[in-house]
C-alpha positions as CSV (number, residue, x, y, z in Angstrom):
1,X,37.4,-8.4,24.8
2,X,34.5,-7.0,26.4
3,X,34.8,-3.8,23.7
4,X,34.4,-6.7,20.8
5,X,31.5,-8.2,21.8
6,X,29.7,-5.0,22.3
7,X,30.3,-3.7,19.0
8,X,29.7,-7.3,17.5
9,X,26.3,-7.5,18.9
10,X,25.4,-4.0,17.6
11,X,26.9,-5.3,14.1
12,X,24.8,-8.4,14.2
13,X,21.2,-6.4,15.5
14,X,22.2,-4.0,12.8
15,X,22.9,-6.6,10.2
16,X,19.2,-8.5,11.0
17,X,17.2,-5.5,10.6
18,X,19.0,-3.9,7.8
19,X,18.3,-7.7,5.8
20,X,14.9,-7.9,6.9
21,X,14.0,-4.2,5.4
22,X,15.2,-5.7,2.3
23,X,13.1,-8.5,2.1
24,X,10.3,-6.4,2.9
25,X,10.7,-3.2,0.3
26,X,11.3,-6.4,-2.4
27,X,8.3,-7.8,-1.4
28,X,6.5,-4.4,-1.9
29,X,8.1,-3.7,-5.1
30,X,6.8,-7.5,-6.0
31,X,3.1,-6.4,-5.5
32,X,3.8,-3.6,-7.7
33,X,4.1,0.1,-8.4
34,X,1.8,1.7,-6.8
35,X,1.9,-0.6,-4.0
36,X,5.6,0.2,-3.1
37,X,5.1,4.2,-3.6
38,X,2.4,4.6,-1.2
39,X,4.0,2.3,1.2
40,X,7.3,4.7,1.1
41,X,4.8,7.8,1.8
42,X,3.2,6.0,4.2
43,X,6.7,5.2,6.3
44,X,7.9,8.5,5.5
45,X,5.4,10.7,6.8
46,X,5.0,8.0,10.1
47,X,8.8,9.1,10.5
48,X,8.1,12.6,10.1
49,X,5.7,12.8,12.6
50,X,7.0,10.6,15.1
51,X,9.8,13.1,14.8
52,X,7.8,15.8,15.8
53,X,6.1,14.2,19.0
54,X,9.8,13.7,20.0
55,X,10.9,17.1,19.6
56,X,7.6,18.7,21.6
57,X,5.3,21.4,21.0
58,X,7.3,24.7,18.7
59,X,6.7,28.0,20.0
């Protein structure tokens, strides 16, 4: 029982983030074109680089 309501809370804190991020890339695509592209490159390159502060310096 205790297994179920581990993975059920995981489900559930996946399930809430997953709908907000919906809600929030329709509300970009609401403002408009341009709005939503540079808002992707935006998130994408913040994931790149925090990416590379996690894996450290490269020698």
């Amino acid at each position: 029982m205790k297994s179920f309501r581990y993975y059920f809370s995981i489900l559930l804190v996946f399930l809430a983030l997953t709908v907000t991020s919906c809600e929030v890339i329709g509300d970009i695509f609401k403002a408009g074109m341009w709005t939503a592209f540079i808002g992707i490159i935006l998130i994408v390159f913040f994931v790149l680089w925090l990416v590379r502060k996690m894996r450290g310096p490269r020698m």
